[in-house]
C-alpha positions in Angstrom: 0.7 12.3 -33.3 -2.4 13.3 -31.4 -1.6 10.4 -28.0 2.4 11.4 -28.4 3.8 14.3 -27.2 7.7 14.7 -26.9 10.0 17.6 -26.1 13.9 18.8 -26.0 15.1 20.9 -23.6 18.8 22.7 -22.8 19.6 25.9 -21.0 21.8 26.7 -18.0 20.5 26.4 -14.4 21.3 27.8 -11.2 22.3 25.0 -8.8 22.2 25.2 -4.7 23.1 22.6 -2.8 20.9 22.0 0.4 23.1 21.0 3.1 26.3 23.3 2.7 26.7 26.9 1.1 27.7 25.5 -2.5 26.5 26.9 -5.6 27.0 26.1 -9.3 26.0 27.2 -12.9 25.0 23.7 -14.5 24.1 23.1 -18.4 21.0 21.0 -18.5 20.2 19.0 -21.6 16.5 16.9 -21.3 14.1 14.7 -23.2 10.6 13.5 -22.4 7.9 11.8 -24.1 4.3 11.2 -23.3 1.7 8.6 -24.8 -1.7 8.2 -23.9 -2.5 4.8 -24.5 -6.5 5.3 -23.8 -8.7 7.9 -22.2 -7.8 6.1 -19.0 -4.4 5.2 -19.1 -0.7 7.1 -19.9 3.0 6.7 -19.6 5.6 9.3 -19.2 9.3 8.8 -19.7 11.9 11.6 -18.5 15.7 12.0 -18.5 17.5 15.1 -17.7 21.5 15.4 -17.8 23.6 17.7 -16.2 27.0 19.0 -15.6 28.2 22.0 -13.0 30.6 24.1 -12.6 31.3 25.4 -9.0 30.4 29.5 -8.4 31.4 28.9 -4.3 32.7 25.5 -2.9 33.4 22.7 -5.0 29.8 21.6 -6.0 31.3 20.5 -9.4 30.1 17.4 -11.1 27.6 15.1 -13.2 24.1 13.9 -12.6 21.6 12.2 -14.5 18.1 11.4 -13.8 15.7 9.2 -15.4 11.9 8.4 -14.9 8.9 6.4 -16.1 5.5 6.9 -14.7 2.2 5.6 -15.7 -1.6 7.3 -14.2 -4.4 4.9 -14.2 -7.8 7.0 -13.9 -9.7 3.8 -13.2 -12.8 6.0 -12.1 -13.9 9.7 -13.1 -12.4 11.2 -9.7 -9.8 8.7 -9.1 -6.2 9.0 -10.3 -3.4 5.9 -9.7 0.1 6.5 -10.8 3.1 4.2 -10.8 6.6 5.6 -10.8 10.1 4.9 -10.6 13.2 7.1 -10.9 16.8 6.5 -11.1 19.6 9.4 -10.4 23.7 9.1 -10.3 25.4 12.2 -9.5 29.2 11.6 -9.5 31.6 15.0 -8.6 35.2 15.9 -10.0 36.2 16.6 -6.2 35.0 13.2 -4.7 37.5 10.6 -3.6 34.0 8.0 -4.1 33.7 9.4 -7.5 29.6 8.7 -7.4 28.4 10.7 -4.4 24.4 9.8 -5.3 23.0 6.6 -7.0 19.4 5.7 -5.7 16.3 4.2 -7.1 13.2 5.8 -6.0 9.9 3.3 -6.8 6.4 4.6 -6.2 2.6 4.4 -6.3 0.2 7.1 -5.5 -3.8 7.6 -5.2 -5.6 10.5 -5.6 -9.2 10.1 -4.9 -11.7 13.4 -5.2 -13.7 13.5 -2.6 -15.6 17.2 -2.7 -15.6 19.8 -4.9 -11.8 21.2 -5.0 -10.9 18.7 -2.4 -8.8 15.5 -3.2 -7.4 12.7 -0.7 -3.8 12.1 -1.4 -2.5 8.6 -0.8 1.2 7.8 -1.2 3.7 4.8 -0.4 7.5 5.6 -1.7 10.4 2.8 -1.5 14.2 4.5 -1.9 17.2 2.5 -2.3 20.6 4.3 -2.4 24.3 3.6 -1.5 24.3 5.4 1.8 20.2 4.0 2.9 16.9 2.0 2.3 13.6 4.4 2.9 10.1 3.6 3.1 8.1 6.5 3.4 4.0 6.5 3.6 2.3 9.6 4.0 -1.9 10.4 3.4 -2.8 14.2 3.3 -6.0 16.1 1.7 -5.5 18.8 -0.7 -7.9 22.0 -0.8 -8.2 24.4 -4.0 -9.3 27.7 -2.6 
């Protein structure tokens, strides 16, 4: 319909892992669907799968991420989204068997405040098997 948008995805990715010199080819299979439930308000759900196979170390594994968001525009400038997120990654070469499972819960303002700049507002909350993080931050964004 018009408010509902949805779409399929799959392809290959190339895969890097941040903290050691790992690298991986991964199939990537994805879904996500979008309503807009008035002019004012939408909701977004997202899950993404995929599974690697190592090119150097042994990044070789699993993972699968899924998100709902919601953006309130209770005001002509001023955005408000809701979010929360959930990812497991598990890897054939782990003696744990699931190296990541986190939940990542969030709320966000973004408040125009002159032409092509916009005051950012954010306050994240992420719970996983290895910590608990709070993390706050406010910045302004300039379009040049």
């Amino acid at each position: 319909s018009r408010r509902t948008s949805q779409q399929f995805f799959a392809g290959k990715s190339y895969v890097t892992n941040d903290f050691r010199a790992e690298s991986a080819i991964a199939e990537t299979y994805g879904y996500s669907l979008t309503h807009i439930f008035s002019p004012r308000l939408k909701g977004s759900f997202f899950a993404t799968v995929l599974d690697s196979e190592p090119i150097t170390g042994s990044f070789e594994g699993h993972s699968e991420v899924f998100a709902l968001t919601f953006d309130y525009r209770p005001f002509d400038y001023t955005q408000v989204t809701f979010g929360a997120s959930y990812e497991e990654q598990t890897s054939r070469g782990s003696i744990r068997g699931t190296v990541l499972d986190r939940w990542l819960y969030f709320i966000r303002l973004e408040q125009q405040i002159a032409s092509r700049t916009t005051l950012l507002a954010t306050i994240q909350y992420e719970d996983s098997l290895e910590f608990t993080e709070h993390l706050y931050s406010v910045g302004v964004r300039r379009y040049f």
